[in-house]
KOLGUGU-636445 format. One line per field, with one value per residue: x, y, z of N, C-alpha, C in turn. Coordinates in Angstrom, 3 decimals, decimal comma. Example, Ala and Ser with C-alpha at 12.3 -4.5 7.8 and 13.67 -1.06 7.14 Angstrom:
// KOLGUGU-636445
n.u	[13,190; 12,850]
n.v	[-5,690; -2,250]
n.w	[7,800; 7,080]
ca.u	[12,300; 13,670]
ca.v	[-4,500; -1,060]
ca.w	[7,800; 7,140]
c.u	[13,200; 12,900]
c.v	[-3,300; 0,030]
c.w	[7,800; 7,870]
// end
This chain:
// KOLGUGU-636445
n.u	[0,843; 0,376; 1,242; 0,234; 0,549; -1,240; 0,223; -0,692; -2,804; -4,221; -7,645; -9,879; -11,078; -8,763; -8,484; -9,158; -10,033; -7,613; -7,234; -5,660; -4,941; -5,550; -3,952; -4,412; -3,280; -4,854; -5,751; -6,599; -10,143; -12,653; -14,542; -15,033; -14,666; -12,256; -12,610; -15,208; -17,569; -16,954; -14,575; -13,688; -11,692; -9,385; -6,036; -5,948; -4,843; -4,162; -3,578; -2,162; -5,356; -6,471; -7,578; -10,417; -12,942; -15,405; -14,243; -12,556; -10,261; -8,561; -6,679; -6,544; -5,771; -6,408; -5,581; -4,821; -4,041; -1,688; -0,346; -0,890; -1,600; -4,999; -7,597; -7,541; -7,974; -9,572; -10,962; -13,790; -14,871; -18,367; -19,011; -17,050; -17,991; -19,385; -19,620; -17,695; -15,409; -16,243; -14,066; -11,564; -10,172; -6,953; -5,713; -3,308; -2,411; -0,907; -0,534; -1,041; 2,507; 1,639; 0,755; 2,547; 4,486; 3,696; 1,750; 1,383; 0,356; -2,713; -4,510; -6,976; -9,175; -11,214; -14,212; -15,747; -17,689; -17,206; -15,616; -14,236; -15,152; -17,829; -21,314; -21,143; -19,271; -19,455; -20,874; -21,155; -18,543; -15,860; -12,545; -10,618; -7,634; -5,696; -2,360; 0,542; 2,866; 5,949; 5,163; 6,897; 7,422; 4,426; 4,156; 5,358; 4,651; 3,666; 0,790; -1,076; -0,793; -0,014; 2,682; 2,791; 0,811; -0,561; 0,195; -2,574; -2,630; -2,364; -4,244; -7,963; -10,568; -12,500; -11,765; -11,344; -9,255; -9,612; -7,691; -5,499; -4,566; -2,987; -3,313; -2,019; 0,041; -0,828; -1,695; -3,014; -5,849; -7,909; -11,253; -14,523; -15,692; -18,532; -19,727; -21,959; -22,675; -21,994; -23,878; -26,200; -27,060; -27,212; -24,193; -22,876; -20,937; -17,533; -14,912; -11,939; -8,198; -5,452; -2,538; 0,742; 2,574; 2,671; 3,325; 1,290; 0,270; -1,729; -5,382; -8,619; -11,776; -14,062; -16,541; -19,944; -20,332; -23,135; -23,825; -22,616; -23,398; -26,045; -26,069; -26,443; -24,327; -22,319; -20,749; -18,775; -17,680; -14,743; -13,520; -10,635; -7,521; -5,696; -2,704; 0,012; 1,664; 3,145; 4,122; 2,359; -0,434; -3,712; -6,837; -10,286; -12,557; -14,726; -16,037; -18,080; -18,937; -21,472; -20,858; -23,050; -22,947; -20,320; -20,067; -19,322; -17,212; -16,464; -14,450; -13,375; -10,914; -10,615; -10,186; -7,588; -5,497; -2,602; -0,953; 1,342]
n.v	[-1,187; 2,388; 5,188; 8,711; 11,703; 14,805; 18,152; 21,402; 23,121; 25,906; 26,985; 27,903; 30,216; 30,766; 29,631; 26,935; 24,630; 21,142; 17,900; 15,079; 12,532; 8,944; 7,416; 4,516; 2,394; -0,062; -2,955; -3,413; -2,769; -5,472; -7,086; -4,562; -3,462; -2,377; -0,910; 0,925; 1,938; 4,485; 4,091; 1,678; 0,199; 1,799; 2,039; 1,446; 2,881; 2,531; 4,314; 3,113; 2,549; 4,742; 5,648; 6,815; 8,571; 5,813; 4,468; 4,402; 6,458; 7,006; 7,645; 7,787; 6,655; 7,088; 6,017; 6,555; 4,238; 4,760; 5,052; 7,320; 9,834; 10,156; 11,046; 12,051; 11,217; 11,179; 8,472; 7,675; 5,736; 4,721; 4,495; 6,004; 8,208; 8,339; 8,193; 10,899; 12,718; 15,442; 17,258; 19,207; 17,244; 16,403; 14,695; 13,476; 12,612; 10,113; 10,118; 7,086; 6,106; 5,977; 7,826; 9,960; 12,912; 15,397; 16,233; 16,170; 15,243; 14,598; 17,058; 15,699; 17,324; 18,112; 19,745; 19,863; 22,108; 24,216; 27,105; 29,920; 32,926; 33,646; 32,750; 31,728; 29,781; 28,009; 25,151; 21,783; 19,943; 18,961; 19,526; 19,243; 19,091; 19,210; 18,573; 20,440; 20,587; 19,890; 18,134; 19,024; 21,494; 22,821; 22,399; 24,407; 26,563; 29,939; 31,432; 34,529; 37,518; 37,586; 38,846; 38,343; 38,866; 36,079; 36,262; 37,927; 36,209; 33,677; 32,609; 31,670; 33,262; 35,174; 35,101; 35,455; 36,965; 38,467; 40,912; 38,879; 36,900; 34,246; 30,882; 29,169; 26,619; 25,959; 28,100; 30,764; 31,216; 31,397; 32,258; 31,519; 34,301; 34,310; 32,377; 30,169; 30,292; 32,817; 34,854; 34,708; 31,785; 28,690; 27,652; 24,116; 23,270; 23,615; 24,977; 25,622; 27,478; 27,380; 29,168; 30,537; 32,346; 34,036; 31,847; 28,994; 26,276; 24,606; 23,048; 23,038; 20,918; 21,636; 20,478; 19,823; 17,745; 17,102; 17,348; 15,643; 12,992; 13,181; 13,523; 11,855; 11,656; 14,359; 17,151; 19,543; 22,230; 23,356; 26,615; 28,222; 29,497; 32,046; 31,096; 28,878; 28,134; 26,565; 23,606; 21,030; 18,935; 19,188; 19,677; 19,474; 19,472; 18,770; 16,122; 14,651; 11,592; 9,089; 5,744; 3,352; 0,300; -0,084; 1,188; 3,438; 7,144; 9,407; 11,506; 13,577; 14,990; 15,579; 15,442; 15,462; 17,469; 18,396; 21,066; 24,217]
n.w	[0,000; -1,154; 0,704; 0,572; 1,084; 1,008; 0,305; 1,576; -0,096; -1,444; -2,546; -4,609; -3,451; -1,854; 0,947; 2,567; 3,908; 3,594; 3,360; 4,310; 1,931; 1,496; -0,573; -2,877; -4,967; -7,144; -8,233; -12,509; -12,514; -12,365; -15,006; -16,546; -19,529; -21,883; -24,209; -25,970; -27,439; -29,704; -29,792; -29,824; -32,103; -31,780; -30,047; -26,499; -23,111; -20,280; -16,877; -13,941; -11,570; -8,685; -5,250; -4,512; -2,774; -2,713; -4,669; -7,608; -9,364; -12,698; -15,487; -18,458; -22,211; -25,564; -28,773; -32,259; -34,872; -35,444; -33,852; -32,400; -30,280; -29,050; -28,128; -24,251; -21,343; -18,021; -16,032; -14,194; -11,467; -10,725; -7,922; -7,125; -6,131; -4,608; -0,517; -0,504; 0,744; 3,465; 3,485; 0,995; -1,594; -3,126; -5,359; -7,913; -10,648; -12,574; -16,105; -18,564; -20,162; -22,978; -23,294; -24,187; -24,058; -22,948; -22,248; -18,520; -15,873; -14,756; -12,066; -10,193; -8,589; -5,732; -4,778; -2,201; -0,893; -2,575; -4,291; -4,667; -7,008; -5,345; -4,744; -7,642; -7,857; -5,659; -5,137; -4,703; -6,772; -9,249; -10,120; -13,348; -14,024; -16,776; -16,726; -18,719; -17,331; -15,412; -12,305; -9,954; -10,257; -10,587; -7,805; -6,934; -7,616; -6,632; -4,712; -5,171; -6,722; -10,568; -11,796; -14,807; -17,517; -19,394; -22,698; -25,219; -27,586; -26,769; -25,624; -25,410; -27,556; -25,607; -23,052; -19,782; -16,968; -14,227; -12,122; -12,559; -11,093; -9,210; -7,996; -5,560; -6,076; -8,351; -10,459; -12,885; -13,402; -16,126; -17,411; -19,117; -20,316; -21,390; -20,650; -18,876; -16,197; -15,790; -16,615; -15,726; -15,354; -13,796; -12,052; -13,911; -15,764; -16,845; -18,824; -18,601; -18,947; -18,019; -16,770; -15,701; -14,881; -17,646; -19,283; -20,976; -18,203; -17,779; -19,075; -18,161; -17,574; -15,504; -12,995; -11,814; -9,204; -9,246; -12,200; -13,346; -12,026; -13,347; -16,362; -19,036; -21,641; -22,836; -24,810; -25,733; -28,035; -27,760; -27,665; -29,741; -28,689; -30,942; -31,225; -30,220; -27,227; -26,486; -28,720; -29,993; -28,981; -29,226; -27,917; -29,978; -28,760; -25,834; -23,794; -21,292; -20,222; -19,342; -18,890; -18,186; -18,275; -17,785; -15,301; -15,363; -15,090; -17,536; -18,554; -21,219; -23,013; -26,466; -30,170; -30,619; -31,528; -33,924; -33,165; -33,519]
ca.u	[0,000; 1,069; 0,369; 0,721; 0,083; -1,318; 0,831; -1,750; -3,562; -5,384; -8,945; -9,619; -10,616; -7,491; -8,684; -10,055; -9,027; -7,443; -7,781; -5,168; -5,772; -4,840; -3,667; -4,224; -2,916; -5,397; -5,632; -7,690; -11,544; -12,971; -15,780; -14,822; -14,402; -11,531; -13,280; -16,328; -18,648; -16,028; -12,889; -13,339; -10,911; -8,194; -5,910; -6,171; -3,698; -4,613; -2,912; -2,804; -6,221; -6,227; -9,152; -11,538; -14,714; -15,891; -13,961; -11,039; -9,953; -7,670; -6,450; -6,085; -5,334; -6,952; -4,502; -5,016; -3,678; -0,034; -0,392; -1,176; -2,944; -6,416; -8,296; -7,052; -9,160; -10,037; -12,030; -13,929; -15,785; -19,830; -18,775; -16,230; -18,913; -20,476; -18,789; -16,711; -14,927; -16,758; -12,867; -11,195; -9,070; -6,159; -5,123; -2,305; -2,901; -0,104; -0,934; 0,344; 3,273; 1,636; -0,077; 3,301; 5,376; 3,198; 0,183; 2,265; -0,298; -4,384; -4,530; -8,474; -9,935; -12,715; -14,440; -17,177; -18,064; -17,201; -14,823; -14,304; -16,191; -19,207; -22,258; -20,593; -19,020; -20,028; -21,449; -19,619; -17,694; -15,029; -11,616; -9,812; -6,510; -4,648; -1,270; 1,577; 4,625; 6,013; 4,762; 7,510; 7,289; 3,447; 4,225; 6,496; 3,802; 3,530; -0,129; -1,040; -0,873; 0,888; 3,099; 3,583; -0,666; -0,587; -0,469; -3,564; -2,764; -2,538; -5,803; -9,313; -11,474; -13,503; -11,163; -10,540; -8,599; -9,244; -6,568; -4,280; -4,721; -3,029; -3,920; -0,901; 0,517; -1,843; -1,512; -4,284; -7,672; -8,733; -12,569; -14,689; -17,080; -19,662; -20,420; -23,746; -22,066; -21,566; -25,056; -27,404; -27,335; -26,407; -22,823; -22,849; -19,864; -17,140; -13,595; -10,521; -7,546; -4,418; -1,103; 1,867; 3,995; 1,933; 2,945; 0,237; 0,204; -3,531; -6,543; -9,365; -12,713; -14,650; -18,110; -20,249; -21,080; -24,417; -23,875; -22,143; -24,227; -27,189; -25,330; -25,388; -23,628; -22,177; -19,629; -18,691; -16,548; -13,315; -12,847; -8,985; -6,425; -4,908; -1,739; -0,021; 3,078; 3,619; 3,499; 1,732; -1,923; -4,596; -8,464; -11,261; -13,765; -14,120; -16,578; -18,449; -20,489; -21,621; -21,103; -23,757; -22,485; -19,110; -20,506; -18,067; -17,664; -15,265; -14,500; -12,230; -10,161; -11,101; -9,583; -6,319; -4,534; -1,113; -0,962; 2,539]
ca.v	[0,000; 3,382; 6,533; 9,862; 12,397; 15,875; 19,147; 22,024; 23,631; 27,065; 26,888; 29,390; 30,834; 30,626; 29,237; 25,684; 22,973; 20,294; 16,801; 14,304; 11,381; 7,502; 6,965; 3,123; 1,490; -1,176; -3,619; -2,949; -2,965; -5,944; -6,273; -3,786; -3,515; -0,857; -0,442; 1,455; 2,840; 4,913; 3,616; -0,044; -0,038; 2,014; 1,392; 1,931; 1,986; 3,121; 4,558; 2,866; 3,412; 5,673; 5,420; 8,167; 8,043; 4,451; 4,137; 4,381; 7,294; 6,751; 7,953; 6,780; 7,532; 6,123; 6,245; 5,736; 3,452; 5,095; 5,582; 8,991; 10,392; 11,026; 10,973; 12,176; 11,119; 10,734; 7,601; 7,502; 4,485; 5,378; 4,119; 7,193; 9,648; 7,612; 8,777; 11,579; 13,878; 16,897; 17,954; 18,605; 16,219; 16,740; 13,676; 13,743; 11,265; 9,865; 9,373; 6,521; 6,191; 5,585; 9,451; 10,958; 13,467; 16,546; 15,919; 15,228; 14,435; 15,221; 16,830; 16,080; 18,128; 17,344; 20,875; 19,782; 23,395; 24,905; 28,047; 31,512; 33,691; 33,660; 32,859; 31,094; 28,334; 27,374; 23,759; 20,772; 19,828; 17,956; 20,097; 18,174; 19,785; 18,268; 19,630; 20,407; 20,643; 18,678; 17,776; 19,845; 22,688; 22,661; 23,024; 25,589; 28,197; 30,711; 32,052; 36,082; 38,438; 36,978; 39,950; 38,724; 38,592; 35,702; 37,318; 37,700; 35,341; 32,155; 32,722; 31,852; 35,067; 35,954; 34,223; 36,727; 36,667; 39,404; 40,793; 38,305; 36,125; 33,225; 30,105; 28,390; 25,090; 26,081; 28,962; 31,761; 30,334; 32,059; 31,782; 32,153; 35,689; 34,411; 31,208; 30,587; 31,087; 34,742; 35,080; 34,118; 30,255; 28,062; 26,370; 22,912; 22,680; 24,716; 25,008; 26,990; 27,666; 28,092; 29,991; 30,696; 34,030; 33,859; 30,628; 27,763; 25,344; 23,191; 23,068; 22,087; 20,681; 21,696; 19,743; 19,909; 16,277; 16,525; 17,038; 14,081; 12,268; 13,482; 13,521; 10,740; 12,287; 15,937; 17,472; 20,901; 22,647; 24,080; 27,844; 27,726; 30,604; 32,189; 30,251; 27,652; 28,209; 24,734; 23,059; 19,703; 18,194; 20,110; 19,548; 20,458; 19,894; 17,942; 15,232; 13,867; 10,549; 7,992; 4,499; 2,512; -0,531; -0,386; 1,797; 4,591; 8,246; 9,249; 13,111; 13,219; 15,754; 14,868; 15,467; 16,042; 18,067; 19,012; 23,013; 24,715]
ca.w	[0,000; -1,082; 1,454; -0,204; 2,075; 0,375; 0,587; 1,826; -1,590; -1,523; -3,192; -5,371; -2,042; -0,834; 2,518; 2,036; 4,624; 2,869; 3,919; 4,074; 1,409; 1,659; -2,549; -3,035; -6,064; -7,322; -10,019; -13,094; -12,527; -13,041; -15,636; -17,241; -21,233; -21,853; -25,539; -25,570; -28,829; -30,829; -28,937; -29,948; -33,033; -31,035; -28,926; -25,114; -21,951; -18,689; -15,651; -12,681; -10,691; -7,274; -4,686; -4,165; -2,358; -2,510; -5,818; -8,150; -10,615; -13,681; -16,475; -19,749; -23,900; -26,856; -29,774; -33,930; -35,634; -35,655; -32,140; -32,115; -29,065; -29,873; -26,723; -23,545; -20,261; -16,268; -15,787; -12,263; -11,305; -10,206; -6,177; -6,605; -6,140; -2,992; 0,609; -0,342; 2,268; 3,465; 3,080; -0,005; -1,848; -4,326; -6,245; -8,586; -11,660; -13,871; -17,225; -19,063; -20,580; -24,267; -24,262; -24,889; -22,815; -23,575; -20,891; -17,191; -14,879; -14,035; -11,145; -9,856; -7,233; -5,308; -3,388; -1,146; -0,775; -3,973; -4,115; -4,892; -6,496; -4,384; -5,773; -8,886; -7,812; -4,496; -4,949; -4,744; -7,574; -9,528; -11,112; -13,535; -14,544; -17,565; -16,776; -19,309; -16,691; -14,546; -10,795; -9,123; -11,056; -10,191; -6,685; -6,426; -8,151; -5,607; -5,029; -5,612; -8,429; -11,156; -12,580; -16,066; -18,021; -20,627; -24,403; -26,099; -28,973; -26,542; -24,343; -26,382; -27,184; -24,278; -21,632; -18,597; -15,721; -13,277; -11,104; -12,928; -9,395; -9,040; -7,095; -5,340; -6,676; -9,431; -11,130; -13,208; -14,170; -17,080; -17,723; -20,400; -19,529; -21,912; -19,812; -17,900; -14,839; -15,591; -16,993; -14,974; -15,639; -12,092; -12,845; -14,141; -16,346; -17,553; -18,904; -17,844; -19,055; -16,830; -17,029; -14,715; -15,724; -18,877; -19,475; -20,502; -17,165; -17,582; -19,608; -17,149; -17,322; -13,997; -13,697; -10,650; -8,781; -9,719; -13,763; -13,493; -11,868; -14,031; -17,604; -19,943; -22,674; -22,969; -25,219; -26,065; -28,883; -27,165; -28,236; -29,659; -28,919; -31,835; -31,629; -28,636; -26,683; -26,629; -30,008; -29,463; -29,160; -28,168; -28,241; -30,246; -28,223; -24,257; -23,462; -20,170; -20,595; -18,250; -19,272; -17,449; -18,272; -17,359; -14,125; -15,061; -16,091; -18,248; -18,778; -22,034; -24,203; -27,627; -31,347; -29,902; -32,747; -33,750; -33,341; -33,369]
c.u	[0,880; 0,475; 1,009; -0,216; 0,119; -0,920; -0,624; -2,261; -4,812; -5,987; -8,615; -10,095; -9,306; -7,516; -9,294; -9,295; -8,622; -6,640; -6,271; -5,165; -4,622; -4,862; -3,680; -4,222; -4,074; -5,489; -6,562; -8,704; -12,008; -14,054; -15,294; -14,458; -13,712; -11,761; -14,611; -16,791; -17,215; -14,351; -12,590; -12,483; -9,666; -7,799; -5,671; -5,196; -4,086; -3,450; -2,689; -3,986; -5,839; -7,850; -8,998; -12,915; -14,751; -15,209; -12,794; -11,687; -8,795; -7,789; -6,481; -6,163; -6,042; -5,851; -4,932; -4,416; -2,173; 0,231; -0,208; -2,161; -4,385; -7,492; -7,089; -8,521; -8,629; -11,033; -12,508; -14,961; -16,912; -19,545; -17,922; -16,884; -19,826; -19,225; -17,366; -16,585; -15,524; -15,352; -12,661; -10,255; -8,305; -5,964; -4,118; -2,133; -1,917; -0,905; -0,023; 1,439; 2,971; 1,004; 1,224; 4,132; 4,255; 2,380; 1,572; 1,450; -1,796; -4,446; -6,218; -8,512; -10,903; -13,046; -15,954; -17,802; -18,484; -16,160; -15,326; -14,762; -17,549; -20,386; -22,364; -20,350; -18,991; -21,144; -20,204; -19,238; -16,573; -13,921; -10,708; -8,784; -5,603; -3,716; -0,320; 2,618; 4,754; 5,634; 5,501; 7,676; 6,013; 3,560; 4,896; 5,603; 3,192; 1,552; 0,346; -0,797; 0,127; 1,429; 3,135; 1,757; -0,085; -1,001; -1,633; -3,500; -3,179; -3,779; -7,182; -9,939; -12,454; -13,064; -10,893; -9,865; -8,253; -7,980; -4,846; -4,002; -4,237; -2,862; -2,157; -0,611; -0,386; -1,284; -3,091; -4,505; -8,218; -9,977; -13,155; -16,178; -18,300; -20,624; -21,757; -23,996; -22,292; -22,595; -26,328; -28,067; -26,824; -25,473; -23,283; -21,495; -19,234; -15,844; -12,838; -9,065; -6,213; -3,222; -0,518; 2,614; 3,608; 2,563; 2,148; 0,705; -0,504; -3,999; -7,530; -10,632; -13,191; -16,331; -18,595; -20,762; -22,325; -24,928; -23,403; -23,040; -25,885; -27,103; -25,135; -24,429; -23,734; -21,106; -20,026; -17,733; -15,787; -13,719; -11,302; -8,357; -5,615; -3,635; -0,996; 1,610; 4,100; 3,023; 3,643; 0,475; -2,619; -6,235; -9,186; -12,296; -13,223; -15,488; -16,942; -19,380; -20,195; -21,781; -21,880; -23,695; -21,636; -18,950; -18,942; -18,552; -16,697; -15,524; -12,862; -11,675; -10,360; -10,704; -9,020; -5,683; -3,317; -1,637; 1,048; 3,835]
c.v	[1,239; 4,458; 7,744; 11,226; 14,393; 16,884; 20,399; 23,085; 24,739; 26,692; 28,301; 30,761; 31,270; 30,217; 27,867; 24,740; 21,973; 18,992; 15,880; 12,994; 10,304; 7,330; 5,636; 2,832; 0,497; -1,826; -3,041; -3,345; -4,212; -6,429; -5,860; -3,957; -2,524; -0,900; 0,073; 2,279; 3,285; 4,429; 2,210; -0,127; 0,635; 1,746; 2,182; 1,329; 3,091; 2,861; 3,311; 3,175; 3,973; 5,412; 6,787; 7,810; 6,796; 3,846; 4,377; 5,491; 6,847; 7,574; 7,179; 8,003; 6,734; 7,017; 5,683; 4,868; 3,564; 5,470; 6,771; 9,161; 10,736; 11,615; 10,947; 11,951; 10,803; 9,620; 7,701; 6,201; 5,271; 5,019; 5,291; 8,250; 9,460; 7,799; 9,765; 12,363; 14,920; 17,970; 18,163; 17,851; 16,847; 15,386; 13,754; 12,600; 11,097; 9,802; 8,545; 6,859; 6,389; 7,249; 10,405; 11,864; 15,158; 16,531; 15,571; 14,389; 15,393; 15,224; 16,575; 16,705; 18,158; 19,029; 20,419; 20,817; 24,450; 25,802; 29,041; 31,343; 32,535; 33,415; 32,387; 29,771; 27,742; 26,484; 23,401; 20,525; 19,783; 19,051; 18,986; 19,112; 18,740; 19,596; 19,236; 20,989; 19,924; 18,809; 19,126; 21,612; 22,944; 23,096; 23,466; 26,535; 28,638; 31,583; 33,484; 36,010; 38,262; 38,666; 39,820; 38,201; 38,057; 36,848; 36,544; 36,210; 34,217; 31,797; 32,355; 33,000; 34,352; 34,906; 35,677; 35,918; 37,887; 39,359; 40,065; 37,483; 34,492; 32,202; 28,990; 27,115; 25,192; 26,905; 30,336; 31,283; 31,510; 31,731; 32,347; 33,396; 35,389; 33,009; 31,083; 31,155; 32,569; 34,942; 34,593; 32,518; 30,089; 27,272; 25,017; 22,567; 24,058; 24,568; 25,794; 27,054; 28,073; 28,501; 30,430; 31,743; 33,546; 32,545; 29,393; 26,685; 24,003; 23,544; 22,386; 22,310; 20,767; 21,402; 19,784; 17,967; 16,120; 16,562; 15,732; 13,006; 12,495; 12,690; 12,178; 10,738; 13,735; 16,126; 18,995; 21,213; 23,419; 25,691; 27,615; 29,390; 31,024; 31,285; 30,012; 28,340; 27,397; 24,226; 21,368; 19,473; 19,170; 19,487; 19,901; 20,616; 18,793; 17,402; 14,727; 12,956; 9,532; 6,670; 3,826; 1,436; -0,792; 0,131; 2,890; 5,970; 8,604; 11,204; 13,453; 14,523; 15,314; 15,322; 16,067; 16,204; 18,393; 20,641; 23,799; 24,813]
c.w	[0,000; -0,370; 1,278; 0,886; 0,999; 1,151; 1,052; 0,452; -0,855; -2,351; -3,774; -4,222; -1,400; 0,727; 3,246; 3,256; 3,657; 3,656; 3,631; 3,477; 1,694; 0,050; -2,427; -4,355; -6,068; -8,712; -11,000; -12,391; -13,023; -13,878; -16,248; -18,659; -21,260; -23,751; -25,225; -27,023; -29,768; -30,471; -28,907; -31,173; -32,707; -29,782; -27,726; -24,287; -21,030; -17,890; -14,864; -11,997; -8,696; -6,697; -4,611; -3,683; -1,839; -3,764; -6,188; -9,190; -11,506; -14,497; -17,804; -20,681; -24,476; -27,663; -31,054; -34,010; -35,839; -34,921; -31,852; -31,248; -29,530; -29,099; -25,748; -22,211; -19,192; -16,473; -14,185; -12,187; -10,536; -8,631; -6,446; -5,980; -4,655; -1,832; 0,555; 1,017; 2,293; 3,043; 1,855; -0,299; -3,111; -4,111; -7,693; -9,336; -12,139; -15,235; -17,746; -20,058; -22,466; -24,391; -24,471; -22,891; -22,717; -22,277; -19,144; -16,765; -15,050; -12,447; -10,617; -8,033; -6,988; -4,150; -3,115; -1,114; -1,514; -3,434; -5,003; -6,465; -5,918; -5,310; -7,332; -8,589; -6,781; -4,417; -5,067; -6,463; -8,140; -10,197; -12,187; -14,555; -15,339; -17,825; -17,766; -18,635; -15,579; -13,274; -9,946; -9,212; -10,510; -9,324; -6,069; -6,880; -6,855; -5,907; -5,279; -6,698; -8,810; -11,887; -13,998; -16,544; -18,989; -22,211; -24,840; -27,095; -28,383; -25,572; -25,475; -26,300; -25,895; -23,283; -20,840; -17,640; -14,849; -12,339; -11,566; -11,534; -9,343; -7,978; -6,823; -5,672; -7,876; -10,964; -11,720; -14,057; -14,679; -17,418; -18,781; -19,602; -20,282; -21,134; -18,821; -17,026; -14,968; -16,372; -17,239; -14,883; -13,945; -13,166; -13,097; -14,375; -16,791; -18,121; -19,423; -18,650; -18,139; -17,156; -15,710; -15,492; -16,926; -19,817; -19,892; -19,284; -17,746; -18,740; -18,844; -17,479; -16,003; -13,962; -11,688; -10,613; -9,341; -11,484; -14,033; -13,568; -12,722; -15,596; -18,358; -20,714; -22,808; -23,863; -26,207; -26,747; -27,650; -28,181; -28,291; -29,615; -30,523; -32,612; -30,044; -28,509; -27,100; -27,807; -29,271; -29,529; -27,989; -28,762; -29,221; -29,329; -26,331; -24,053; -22,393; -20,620; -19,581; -18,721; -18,306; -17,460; -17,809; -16,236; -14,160; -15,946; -16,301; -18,757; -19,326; -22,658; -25,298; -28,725; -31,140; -32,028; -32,574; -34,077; -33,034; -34,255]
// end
C-alpha cells in the first residue's frame, strides 16, 4: 500500500481545509471492457487506478492506428462519487506512458463546498486539470498576483482573468465571460484555461457532482487561442459521458490536434 500524504492547496478561495488522502494502487476494474462505442478499433492503456470516495480514478489515452494520441481522459468508477470527504481532496494522476510526454499528470480536485467567487461556484464539484509541466514545477507556483498577463494570442477570445490572481501550486484560471455562470445560468460545467507568468500550465474541465451524476452524454466545442506556446496536441472539443455498463464516467479531451 502506497500513502501519499497531500501538501496544503489554496482553493480558489485561498482558505479551504485540505484533507489528508490515503492513494491506493489497485488492479484494473474488473468487468470492465476498456473499448467502448467509438474507442473499440483504437488502442487503449490506462494509468494505474487511485481510490476516491468508494472508488477508483484513472487515467487513460486512446490512440489511432499510428499511435497517435487522440483521446485524452479521467475515468472515475460510479462508487467514486459515494462517501466523499466533506474535506477537499487533491489527487495527482499519472498518465500513461503511451499518451506521450506533452500531458504530465491530471490533477483532480474534489471541493465539497465549492470556491471563490461567491455565488458562482459554491457547490460541490469535480476540477480536472490536464497539466503540461512537470509535478515539481506545479508546486512551487507561488499564489497572488501573477506579474507577467498571458499574451492575447494564446488565451481563447472571451477568456478573462481578473486581477491576474493566481492560485498556489496552481496557477491563473482564465474563464470564459460568456459562460452561464456569468449570466445568470447556475454552474454545471465549464472550462478553464491556466497559465503561470503567462505561461500555458492546464486546460481544465470543472463539472459539478451533480452534472455528473445526471449527464449521460455531454460534449462541447473548445474555443482555440490564436496560436499555442507549446506546439503539441490540443483539443477540439471535451466530453463527459456515463457508461452505465461499465458503471463509469469518463471526462475526455477529444480530437487532440497538432498546433505549433
Amino acid at each position: 500500500m502506497q500513502t501519499a500524504t497531500c501538501a496544503p492547496r489554496p482553493s480558489l478561495a485561498r482558505h479551504a481545509l485540505i484533507a489528508t488522502l490515503v492513494v491506493l494502487p489497485v488492479l484494473p476494474l474488473a468487468g470492465c471492457s476498456e473499448s467502448r462505442a467509438s474507442e473499440t478499433n483504437n488502442a487503449i492503456a490506462y494509468a494505474a487506478p487511485m481510490r476516491v470516495g468508494d472508488g477508483t480514478a484513472r487515467t487513460y489515452v486512446v490512440r489511432d492506428a499510428m499511435g497517435i494520441p487522440k483521446t485524452l481522459g479521467v475515468e472515475l468508477s460510479e462508487s467514486a462519487l459515494r462517501n466523499l470527504p466533506a474535506t477537499p481532496v487533491f489527487l495527482n494522476l499519472p498518465f500513461p506512458k503511451e499518451a506521450g510526454s506533452q500531458y504530465t499528470f491530471n490533477m483532480l480536485h474534489w471541493n465539497p463546498a465549492g470556491h471563490m467567487p461567491d455565488h458562482v461556484y459554491m457547490v460541490p464539484h469535480f476540477d480536472f486539470h490536464f497539466y503540461m509541466t512537470n509535478e515539481a514545477d506545479v508546486m512551487a507556483i507561488p499564489g497572488g498576483w501573477d506579474p507577467v498577463v498571458a499574451d492575447s494570442r494564446f488565451v481563447p477570445n472571451d477568456y478573462i482573468a481578473p486581477g491576474n490572481e493566481a492560485i498556489q501550486m496552481m496557477g491563473v484560471h482564465w474563464v470564459d465571460k460568456t459562460s452561464g455562470e456569468f449570466n445568470g445560468k447556475t454552474f454545471d460545467q465549464t472550462f478553464i484555461w491556466g497559465f503561470h507568468r503567462g505561461t500555458l500550465q492546464f486546460i481544465e474541465p470543472m463539472i459539478t457532482k451533480a452534472f455528473l451524476e445526471s449527464t449521460t452524454s455531454f460534449t462541447e466545442e473548445l474555443k482555440q487561442p490564436e496560436s499555442v506556446q507549446r506546439p503539441g496536441l490540443y483539443p477540439k472539443r471535451y466530453s463527459i459521458r456515463h457508461d452505465t455498463v461499465a458503471k463509469v464516467y469518463r471526462i475526455t479531451l477529444d480530437e487532440l490536434t497538432p498546433r505549433g
